[in-house]
C-alpha positions, 0 to 999 in steps of 0.5 A: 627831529627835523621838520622837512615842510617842502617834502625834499629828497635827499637822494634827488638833490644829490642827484642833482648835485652828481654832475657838478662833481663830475665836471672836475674844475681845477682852477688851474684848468680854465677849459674844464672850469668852463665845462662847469660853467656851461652846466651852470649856465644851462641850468640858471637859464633852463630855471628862468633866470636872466644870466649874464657869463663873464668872459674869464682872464689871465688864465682862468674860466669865466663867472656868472650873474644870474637874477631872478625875474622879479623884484627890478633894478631894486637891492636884494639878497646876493648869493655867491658861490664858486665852481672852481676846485682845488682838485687837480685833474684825474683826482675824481677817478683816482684818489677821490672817486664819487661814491656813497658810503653810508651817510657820506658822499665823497667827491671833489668839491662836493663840499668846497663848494659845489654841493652848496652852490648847487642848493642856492640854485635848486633854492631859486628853482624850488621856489619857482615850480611852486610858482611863488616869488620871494619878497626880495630880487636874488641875484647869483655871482658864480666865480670860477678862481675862488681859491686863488683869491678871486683875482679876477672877480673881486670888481664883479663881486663887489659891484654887484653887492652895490646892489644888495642888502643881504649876503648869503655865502654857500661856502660848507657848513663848519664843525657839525653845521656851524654857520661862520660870521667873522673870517680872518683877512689875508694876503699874498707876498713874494719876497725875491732875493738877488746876491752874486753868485760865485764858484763856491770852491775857488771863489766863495768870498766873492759870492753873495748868497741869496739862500742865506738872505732868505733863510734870515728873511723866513726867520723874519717873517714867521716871528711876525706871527702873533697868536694872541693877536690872530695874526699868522704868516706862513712862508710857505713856498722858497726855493733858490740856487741852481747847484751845489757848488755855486753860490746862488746868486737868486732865491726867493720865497711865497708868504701868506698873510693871515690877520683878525682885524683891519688895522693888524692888515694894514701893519702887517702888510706894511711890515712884509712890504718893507723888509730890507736885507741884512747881508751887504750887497744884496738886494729884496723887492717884495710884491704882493698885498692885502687880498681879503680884508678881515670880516668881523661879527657886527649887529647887522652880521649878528641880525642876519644870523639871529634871523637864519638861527629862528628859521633853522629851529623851526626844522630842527636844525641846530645852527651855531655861529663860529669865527674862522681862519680861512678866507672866502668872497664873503670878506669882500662883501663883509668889508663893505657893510653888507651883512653877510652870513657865511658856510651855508652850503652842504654841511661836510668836512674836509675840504680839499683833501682825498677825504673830502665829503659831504653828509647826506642827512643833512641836504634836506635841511640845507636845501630846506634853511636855504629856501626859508632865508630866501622867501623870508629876507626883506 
C-alpha cells in the first residue's frame, strides 16, 4: 500500500496540471510555446523563486532558470524539464482532447513532459507553504526545443550543471514507473546528393541520377545498424527529382543516429560523415553531427538511484531502473559527470501519439518521491 505522508490530492495536482496542457507548445510554434513560458514563469515567481527567462532563437521559444531563495552561489540539485511538445496545434481539441477516463488522464504532453515538469515545480512549492528549506539550492532549467535536440539550450543546460551535484530529470515514468539510467546517444545527418539531371527519353545517357546515388546511400547506411552493439541508424526522411521524365539531378536524405556508448559515437558519426559516392560524376556532402553523447549507468548514477529507490520503499512505490533508446538533456548532463536520474516525472505512457496519457493514482506518489529526493539530497 502506498504511504502519502503529506496528505496530497491526486485531483488537486491535476488541477494544477490542466492549464499546462491546455496551452498547446508545439515546438514549432514559438509564440504559443512562450504562452507556456509565460504561465511557468508566473507560477515560479508567484512561488518565490528568482527566475531568469532566456530569450529564445532560431525560431524557437524562450527557457527558464529558476532558483530557490536558499542555499547561495553553492552546487545543488538541477531540475530540468521541457515545456515544448511534439504536438501540432489543434491536436488538443481534435484528436487528443483533455479528459479523464477512469484512471487515465489524456492530453497533449500531459505526459511527455508537462505533467512531470509540473510536479518538480509544485515540489519546490509544497515545501515552501510548509516553510521548510531543503539541504541543498535546486535550480530549475526549463527549455522550450527539447524535442528537436535542445539546439539552442544545450550551453544553458550545461552551464548551469557546473553548478550542480545532482540531476533530476522529470521526463515520464517508463514500463510501470521505472526510472531510467542509461540512455542511448544520438545524432542528426543529411546527406545531399548532386548529379546531372537530363530528358529521361531523348537524353537519358546524359543524366546522372541523384535518386539512384541515394537509393545506394540508404542501403549504406541502415547496414550500418548493429543491434548487438546498440547501434541504429534510421533514414528516415528522403526525397528528390522534380518529375518523372527528368532524371533528377538533386535528392537528399534526413538520418538519425542511435549508439550505447562514447566510442561507438565517434565511429559512427565518422562513418555517416564520410561517405563518398558510388555512381561517377556525382557529388555527397553530409552535414550534421553527434547531438547527445550516450549516458551510461555509473556508481554515482547507481548512488543517486539506489538512494531514490529507499525513499520510494518508504511510500510503497516500487521503482526499477531501466536502459532506454530514446535521448533527452539528462545525456547532457550524464556526460559531464554528474549523477543524473532520469523519467521521474507522471508516470504515463505513450508519449507522442493520439493515445498519450498519464495515470491518476500514480500523481500522488510522483509528487510524494519527488519532495523526498529533494529534501533528502546533500
Amino acid at each position: 500500500m502506498q504511504n502519502n505522508p503529506f496528505e496530497l490530492d491526486a485531483m488537486d495536482i491535476l488541477e494544477g496540471i490542466r492549464p499546462w496542457v491546455e496551452i498547446e507548445s508545439p515546438t514549432t510554434e514559438p509564440d504559443a510555446v512562450n504562452r507556456l513560458v509565460d504561465l511557468v514563469e508566473g507560477e515560479f515567481e508567484t512561488a518565490g523563486l528568482q527566475v531568469e527567462r532566456i530569450p529564445g532563437r532560431g525560431q524557437r521559444g524562450d527557457h527558464l532558470r529558476a532558483r530557490t531563495p536558499w542555499g547561495g552561489d553553492g552546487p545543488g540539485i538541477l531540475v530540468l524539464g521541457h515545456l515544448d511538445t511534439v504536438h501540432p496545434l489543434g491536436v488538443l481539441h481534435n484528436q487528443l482532447p483533455l479528459r479523464i477516463e477512469g484512471n487515465l488522464v489524456y492530453g497533449p504532453g500531459i505526459a511527455d513532459m508537462k505533467g512531470g515538469a509540473y510536479l518538480a515545480l509544485n515540489a519546490v512549492r509544497y515545501l515552501m507553504a510548509q516553510g521548510e528549506t531543503t539541504p541543498l539550492p535546486i535550480t530549475f532549467v526549463y527549455n522550450s526545443d527539447e524535442e528537436v535536440g535542445s539546439r539552442t539550450s544545450k550551453a544553458l543546460i550545461e552551464e548551469t550543471a557546473r553548478q550542480a551535484k545532482h540531476v533530476l530529470v522529470c521526463e515520464p515514468g517508463r514500463n510501470g514507473g521505472s526510472v531510467v539510467t542509461a540512455r542511448k546517444g544520438s545524432g542528426r545527418f543529411t546527406v545531399s546528393v548532386t548529379g546531372r539531371p537530363s530528358h529521361s527519353g531523348t537524353n537519358h545517357a546524359d543524366g546522372r541520377s541523384a535518386l539512384k546515388e541515394l537509393a545506394h546511400q540508404i542501403l549504406q547506411l541502415e547496414a550500418m545498424t548493429d543491434y548487438e552493439r546498440g547501434i541504429t541508424v534510421n533514414v528516415g526522411v528522403a526525397s528528390g527529382g522534380t518529375r518523372p521524365n527528368v532524371v533528377p539531378g538533386e535528392a537528399v536524405a534526413e538520418v538519425d543516429l542511435r549508439m550505447s556508448t562514447p566510442e561507438t559515437a565517434e565511429e559512427m558519426a565518422g562513418k555517416i560523415l564520410g561517405l563518398q559516392p558510388i555512381t561517377p560524376d556525382v557529388a555527397i556532402a553530409v552535414t550534421g553531427q553527434l547531438n547527445r553523447y550516450p549516458y551510461t549507468k555509473n556508481e554515482a548514477i547507481e548512488g543517486l538511484y539506489q538512494h531514490a529507490k529507499r525513499l520510494a520503499a518508504e511510500i510503497g512505490l516500487d521503482l526499477p531502473d531501466i536502459a532506454t533508446g530514446g535521448g533527452s538533456d539528462g545525456n547532457f548532463t550524464a556526460a559531464m559527470g554528474l549523477p543524473t536520474l532520469d523519467a521521474l516525472g507522471a508516470d504515463g505512457a505513450y508519449a507522442h501519439t493520439y493515445n498519450e496519457h498519464i495515470f491518476l493514482d500514480q500523481l500522488v506518489p510522483r509528487q510524494t518521491l519527488l519532495i523526498r529526493l529533494m529534501q533528502t539530497l546533500m
